[in-house]
TORLONU-87879 format. One record per residue (C-alpha): x, y, z. Coordinates in steps of 0.2 Angstrom, whole numbers, padded with zeros to 4 digits, always signed. Layout:
// residues N
XYZ
...
END
This chain:
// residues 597
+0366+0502+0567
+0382+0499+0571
+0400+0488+0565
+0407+0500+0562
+0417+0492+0546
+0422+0491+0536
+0427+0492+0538
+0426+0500+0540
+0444+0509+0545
+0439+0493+0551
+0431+0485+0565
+0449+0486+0577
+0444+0504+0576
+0426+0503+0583
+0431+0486+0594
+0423+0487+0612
+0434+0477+0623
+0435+0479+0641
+0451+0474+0643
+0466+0480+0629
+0471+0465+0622
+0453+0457+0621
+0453+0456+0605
+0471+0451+0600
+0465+0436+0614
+0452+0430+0601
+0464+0431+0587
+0456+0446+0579
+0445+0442+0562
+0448+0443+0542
+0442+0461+0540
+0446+0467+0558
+0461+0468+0557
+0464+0472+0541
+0464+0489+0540
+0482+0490+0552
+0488+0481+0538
+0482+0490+0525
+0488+0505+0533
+0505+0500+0533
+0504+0491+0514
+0498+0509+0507
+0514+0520+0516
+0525+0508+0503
+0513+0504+0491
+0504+0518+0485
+0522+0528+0489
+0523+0538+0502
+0539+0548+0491
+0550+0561+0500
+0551+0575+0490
+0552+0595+0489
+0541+0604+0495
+0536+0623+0497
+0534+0631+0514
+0515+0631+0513
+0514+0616+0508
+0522+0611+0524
+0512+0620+0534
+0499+0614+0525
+0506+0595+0528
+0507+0600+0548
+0488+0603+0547
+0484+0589+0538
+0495+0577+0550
+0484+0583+0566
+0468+0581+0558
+0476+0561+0555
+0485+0561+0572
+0467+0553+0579
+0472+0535+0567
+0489+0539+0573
+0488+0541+0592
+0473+0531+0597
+0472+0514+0606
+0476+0517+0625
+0461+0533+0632
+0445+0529+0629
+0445+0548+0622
+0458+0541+0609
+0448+0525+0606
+0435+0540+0599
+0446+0546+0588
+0452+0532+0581
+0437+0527+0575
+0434+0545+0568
+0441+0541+0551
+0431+0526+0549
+0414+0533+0557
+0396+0524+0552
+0378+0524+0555
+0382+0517+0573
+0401+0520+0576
+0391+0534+0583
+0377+0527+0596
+0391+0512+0599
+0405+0524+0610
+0388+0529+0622
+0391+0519+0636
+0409+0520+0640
+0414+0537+0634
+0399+0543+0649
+0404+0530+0661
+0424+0538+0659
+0417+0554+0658
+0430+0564+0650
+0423+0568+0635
+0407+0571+0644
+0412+0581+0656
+0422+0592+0647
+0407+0598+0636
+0396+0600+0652
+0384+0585+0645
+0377+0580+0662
+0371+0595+0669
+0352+0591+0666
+0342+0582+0654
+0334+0596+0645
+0352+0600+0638
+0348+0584+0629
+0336+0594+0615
+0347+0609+0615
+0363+0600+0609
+0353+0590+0597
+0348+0608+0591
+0364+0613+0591
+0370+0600+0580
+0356+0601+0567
+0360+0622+0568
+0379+0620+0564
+0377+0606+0550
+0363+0614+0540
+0371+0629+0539
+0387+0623+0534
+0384+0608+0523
+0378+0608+0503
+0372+0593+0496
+0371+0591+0474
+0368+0578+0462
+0375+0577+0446
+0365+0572+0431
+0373+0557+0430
+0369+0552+0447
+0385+0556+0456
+0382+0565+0471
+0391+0577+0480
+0394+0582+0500
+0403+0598+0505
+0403+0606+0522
+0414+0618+0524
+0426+0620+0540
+0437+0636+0538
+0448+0631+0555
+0463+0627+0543
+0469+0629+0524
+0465+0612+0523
+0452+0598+0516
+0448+0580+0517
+0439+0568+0503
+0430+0553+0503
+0423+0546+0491
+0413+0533+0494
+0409+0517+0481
+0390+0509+0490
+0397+0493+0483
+0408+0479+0494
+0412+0461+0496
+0393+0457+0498
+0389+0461+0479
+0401+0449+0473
+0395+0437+0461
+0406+0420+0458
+0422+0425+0462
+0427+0431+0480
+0437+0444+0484
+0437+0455+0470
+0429+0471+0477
+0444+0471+0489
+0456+0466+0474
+0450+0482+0464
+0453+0493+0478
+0472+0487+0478
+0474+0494+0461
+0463+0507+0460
+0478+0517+0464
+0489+0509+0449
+0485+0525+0439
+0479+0529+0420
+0487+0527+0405
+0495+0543+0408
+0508+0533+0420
+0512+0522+0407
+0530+0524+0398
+0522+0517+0383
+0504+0512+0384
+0500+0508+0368
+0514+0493+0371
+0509+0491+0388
+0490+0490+0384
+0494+0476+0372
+0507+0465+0382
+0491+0467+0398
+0479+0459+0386
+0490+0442+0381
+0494+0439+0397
+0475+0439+0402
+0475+0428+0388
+0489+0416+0396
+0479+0417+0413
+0464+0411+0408
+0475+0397+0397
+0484+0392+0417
+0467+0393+0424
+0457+0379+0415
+0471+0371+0413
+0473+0355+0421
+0491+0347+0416
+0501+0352+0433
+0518+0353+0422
+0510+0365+0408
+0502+0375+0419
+0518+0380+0428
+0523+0384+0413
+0511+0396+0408
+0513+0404+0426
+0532+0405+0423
+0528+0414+0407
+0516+0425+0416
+0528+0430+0429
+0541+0435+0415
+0526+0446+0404
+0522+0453+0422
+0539+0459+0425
+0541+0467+0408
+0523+0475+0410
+0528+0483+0425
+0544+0491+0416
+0531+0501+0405
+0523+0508+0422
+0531+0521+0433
+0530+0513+0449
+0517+0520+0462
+0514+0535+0453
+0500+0543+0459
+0503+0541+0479
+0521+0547+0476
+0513+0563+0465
+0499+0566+0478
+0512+0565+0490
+0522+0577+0483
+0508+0589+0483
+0508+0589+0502
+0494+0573+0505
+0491+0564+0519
+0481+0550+0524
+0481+0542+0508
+0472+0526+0510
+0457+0514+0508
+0447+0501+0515
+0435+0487+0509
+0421+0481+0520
+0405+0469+0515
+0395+0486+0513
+0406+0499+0505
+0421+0503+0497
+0431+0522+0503
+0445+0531+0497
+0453+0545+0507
+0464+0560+0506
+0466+0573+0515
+0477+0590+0504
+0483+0606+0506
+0464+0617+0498
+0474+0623+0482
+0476+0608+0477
+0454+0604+0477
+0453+0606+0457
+0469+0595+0457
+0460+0580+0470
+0444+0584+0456
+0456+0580+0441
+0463+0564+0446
+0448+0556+0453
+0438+0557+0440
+0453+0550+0430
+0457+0535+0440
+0437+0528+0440
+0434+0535+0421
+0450+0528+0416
+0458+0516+0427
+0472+0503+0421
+0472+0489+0432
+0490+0484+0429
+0502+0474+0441
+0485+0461+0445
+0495+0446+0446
+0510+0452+0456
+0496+0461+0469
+0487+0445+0470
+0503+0439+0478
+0503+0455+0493
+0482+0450+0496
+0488+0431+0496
+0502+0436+0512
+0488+0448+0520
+0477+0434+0519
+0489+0423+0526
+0492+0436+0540
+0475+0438+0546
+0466+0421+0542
+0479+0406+0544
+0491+0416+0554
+0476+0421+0568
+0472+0406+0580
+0453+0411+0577
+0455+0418+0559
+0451+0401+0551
+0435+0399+0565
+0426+0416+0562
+0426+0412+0543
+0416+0398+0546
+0405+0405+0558
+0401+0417+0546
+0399+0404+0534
+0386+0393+0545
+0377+0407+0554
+0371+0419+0540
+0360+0416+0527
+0364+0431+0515
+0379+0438+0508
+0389+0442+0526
+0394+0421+0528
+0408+0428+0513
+0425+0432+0518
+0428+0451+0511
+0448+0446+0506
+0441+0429+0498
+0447+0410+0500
+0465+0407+0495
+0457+0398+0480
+0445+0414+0474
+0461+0424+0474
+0472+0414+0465
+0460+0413+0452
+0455+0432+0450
+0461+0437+0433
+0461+0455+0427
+0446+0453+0416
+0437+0450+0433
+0442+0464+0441
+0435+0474+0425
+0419+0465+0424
+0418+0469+0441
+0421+0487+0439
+0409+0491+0422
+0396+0482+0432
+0396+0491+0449
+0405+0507+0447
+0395+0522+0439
+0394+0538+0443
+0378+0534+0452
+0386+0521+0464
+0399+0536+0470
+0396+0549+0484
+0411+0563+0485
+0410+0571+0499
+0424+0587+0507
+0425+0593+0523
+0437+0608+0525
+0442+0626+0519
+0434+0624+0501
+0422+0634+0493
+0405+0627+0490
+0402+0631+0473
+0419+0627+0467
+0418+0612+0472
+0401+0611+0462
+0412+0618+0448
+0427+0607+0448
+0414+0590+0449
+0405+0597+0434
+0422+0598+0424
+0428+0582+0430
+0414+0571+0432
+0399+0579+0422
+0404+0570+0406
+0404+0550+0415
+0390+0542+0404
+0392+0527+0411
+0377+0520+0424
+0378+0504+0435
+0357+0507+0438
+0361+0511+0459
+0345+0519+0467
+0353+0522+0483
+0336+0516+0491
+0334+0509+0510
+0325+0491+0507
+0319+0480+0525
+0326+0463+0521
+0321+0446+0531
+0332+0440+0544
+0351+0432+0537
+0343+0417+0547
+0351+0400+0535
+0340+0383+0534
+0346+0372+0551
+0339+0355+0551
+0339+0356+0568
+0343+0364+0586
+0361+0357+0587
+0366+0365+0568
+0362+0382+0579
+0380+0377+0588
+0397+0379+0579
+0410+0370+0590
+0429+0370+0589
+0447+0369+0598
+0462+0378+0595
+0474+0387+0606
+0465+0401+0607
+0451+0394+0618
+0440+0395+0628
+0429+0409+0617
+0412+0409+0617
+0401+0418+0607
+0384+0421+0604
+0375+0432+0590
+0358+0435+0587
+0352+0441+0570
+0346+0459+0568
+0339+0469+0552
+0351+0482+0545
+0352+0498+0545
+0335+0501+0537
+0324+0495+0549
+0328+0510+0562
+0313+0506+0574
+0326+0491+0577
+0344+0499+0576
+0343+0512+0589
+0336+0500+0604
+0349+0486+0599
+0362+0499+0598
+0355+0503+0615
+0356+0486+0621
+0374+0482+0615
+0379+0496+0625
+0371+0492+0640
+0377+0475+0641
+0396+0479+0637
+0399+0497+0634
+0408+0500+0649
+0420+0498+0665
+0398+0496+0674
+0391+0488+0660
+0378+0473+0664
+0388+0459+0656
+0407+0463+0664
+0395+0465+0680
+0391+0448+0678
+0405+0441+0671
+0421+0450+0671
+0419+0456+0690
+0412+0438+0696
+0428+0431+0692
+0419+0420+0678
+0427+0427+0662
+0441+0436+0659
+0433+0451+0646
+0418+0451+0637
+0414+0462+0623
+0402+0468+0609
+0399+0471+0591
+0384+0478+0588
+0381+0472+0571
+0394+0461+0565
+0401+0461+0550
+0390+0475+0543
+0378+0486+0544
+0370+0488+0525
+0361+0471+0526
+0351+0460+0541
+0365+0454+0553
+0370+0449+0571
+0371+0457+0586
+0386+0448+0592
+0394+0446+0611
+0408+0436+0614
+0418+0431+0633
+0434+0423+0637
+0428+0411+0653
+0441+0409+0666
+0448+0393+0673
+0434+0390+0685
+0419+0393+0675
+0414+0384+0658
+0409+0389+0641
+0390+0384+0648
+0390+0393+0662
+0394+0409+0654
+0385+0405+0642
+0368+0404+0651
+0374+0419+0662
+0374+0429+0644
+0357+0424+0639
+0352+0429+0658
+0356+0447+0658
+0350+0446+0642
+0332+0440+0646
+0333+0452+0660
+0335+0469+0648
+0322+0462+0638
+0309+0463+0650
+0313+0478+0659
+0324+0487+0647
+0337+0499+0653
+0337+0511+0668
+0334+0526+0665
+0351+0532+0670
+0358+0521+0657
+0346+0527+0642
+0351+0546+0647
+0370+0540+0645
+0366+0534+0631
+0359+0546+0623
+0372+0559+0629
+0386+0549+0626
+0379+0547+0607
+0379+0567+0606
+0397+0569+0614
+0404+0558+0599
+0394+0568+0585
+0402+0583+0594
+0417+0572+0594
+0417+0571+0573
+0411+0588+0571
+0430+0593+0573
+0437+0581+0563
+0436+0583+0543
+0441+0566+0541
+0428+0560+0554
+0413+0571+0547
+0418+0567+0528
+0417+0548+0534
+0401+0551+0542
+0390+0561+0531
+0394+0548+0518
+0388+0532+0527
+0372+0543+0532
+0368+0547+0514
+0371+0530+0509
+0366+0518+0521
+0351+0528+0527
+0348+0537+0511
+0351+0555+0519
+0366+0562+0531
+0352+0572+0538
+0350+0559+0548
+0365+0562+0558
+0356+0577+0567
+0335+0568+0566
+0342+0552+0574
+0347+0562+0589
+0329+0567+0593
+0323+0550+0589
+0335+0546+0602
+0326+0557+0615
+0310+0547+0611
+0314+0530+0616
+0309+0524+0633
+0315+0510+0643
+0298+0500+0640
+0301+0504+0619
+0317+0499+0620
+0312+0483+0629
+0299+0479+0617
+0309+0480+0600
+0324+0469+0609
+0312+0457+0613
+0310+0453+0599
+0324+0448+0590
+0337+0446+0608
+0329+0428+0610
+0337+0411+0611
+0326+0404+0596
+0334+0418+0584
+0351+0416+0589
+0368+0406+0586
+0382+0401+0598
+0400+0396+0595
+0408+0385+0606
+0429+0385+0604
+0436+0375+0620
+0456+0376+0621
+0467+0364+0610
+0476+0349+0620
END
């Protein structure tokens, strides 16, 4: 159940390593590190403006900047490892931090965890107790459901709503999803100086884009991209420029920002709780009335992130085509696109795009903070209870076959390479999704055991053997929606090969198959798994994040507290079983990457 990505913030923030710069050794992927960018594009892009402000809204901002401080601060402790992932929390993001936060101990200890194993039922307890008493869940009549649970530590909330659309449900054209994210924070027509004019100049250049686009004389279509440039340039003059982040801003925001994964696509904010009728009212106006301007200047700021992460990264250009030759579904698609699909998005795209898979009934908004229950109720009524529009999303948990492709035969199983960043192995094995949670919880299980830790089995093996340098773990890579892999990768040393790791992977691997993990380790597990829920509970951005990729992923964030005494269930010999069957060398894929000459 767990990449945590998309995404998601993305997966830098959920990444295992063993050793800090594991995966800056690898060269990092097209979505991994994307959201440090992003993070960075949105301060200046969606305009963090400095501006008056009243005294409680300062105070208000102080708040809301140590709710953030765990993306701000995290990336050394394995304590700030947990935070940082808290405004990006999935399904698994959850059960993934097991092993190592219970093997550092510090979170652990500091909660009294390891007392005795009969605290195991009372926590889980404890954490049904506090969420059912403090979180209300409603559906509008048009579908769009709501999540509030209300935290009164601060006069404070955080937002999240959540589109169940991503990369994975484009059709034709990549990268869209990630394009529409990019201006869903170019406003409405009310940021426009004169819309009416503005409105019309939008539409002939889509008509001058679509002229460049089929066109196939080199010198007449430079010229129809010149003339595009110049009608961009005067469309923009008709736009107050980042509006809406420089007037959220000024109403003491923080934590403006969203992200794109294969799964999903989540907005944030975090405000001062006065200003909850205020997030209501532009919300609803940005996705009932959005104006996609400045598409063909953005296109240029996705192209550079692109180049940053992809062609600039020694392995960027290699994990794209692993993806590409080891799935058999959607996930084998960069989420940012090729260079080619961006440069032919057009602004009609992006709104096709938008009438097809954003309705009311595709959107979960969910608060976590000082707010009122029934206002909220109130306020999404108001704002939202008039959206007619309907994308046909039933929000229901489907089992899917494996994302196993066609090979013709054993060797098409292997994706070999060079470049400087070798030598890299890695192996995946293909896993259901989310779903299929007889599965999810013994892989998660699995992937912590084998490299969840400073003791875990595979740096045992490996890391202290002198035979690789780190080894690592995602356990479901790139997503978690759909069936994916369960995916390990190592850096060999200079005395050992990319074989010999290799066959000393699939060994411990075999070796947890039939036996399963100790009991020792399950209990971490599982008490390590309750230390990180205790671990969001105090975040608003973290439990906002987490209740909306329960709801939607496994169709109820209910399941936050109920997978916790599912967890008490499992057994080493369950455990063993269900990773038996899917942790085998006939259901898996390797990449070979050996170091450029």
């Amino acid at each position: 159940m767990a990449w945590a990505i998309a995404i998601a913030i993305s997966c830098l923030n959920f990444h295992k390593g063993n050793e800090p710069n594991a995966i800056g050794r690898i060269g990092g992927g097209v979505i991994m590190g994307m959201a440090s960018l992003r993070r960075l594009q949105l301060k200046r892009h969606h305009g963090q403006a400095v501006s008056h402000t009243t005294r409680r809204q300062r105070i208000c901002t102080v708040c809301l900047k140590q709710s953030h401080a765990a993306a701000d601060d995290a990336g050394v402790s394995r304590r700030g490892l947990l935070r940082k992932g808290l405004l990006g929390t999935s399904v698994g993001f959850l059960h993934s931090q097991a092993g190592r936060l219970i093997v550092s101990g510090d979170i652990a200890e500091a909660r009294g965890l390891l007392d005795s194993s009969s605290d195991v039922y009372r926590m889980a307890h404890d954490v049904e107790k506090r969420l059912r008493q403090s979180t209300v869940k409603f559906q509008l009549e048009n579908g769009l459901t709501v999540l509030v649970r209300q935290r009164r530590n601060a006069p404070v909330f955080s937002a999240l709503t959540y589109a169940d659309v991503g990369a994975y449900d484009e059709k034709g054209i990549l990268g869209v999803a990630h394009m529409l994210e990019h201006l869903a924070f170019k406003g409405s027509p009310r940021q426009s100086v004169n819309f009416e004019k503005e409105s019309a100049l939008l539409e002939h250049m889509d008509d001058v884009f679509e002229e460049a686009r089929v066109c196939t004389d080199p010198r007449k279509k430079g010229m129809l991209l010149d003339r595009l440039d110049t009608m961009q340039r005067e469309a923009s003059s008709l736009a107050e420029s980042n509006a809406y982040g420089s007037f959220l801003a000024r109403q003491g925001a923080v934590g403006l920002n969203a992200e794109t994964s294969h799964d999903a696509t989540k907005y944030y904010v975090s405000l001062p709780n006065n200003k909850l009728e205020l997030f209501f009212a532009l919300e609803a106006e940005r996705f009932q009335a959005p104006v996609f301007r400045d598409v063909y200047s953005e296109k240029k700021v996705v192209l550079e992130e692109r180049k940053m992460l992809v062609e600039g990264s020694p392995m960027g250009t290699y994990q794209e085509e692993y993806a590409k030759v080891s799935f058999g579904n959607n996930y084998s698609r960069p989420v940012i696109g090729t260079e080619e699909d961006i440069d032919s998005i057009g602004r009609k795209d992006v709104e096709k795009f938008f009438r097809e898979k954003y309705g009311p009934d595709a959107l979960t908004i969910t608060i976590v903070g000082s707010v009122d229950p029934e206002a909220v109720r109130l306020y999404a009524e108001k704002y939202f209870g008039n959206w007619v529009s309907s994308v046909g999303h039933t929000g229901l948990c489907t089992t899917e076959p494996l994302a196993i492709p066609s090979f013709s035969s054993d060797d098409d199983r292997c994706l070999r390479g060079s470049n400087s960043a070798g030598p890299i192995l890695l192996r995946s094995w293909y896993r259901p999704g989310v779903c299929d949670t007889a599965a999810s919880i013994p892989l998660d299980i699995a992937d912590e055991c084998l490299t969840g830790g400073r003791h875990s089995r595979l740096r045992n093996a490996l890391v202290m053997t002198s035979k690789a340098l780190t080894v690592s773990s995602y356990g479901t890579f790139p997503g978690e929606k759909h069936p994916s892999q369960m995916l390990v990768y190592a850096v060999p040393t200079a005395v050992s090969d990319l074989q010999e790791v290799d066959q000393i992977i699939m060994s411990e691997i075999d070796a947890f198959c039939d036996a399963g993990p100790t009991q020792q380790e399950l209990l971490k597990f599982i008490k390590g798994t309750q230390s990180a829920v205790f671990g969001v509970l105090q975040s608003n951005a973290g439990m906002a994040s987490a209740l909306a990729s329960y709801e939607n992923l496994t169709t109820s964030w209910e399941n936050i507290y109920k997978e916790m005494y599912t967890l008490v269930d499992q057994t080493p010999r369950s455990v063993a079983d269900e990773c038996s069957k899917y942790l085998t060398a006939s259901n898996s894929f390797a990449g070979y990457v050996n170091k450029s000459m």
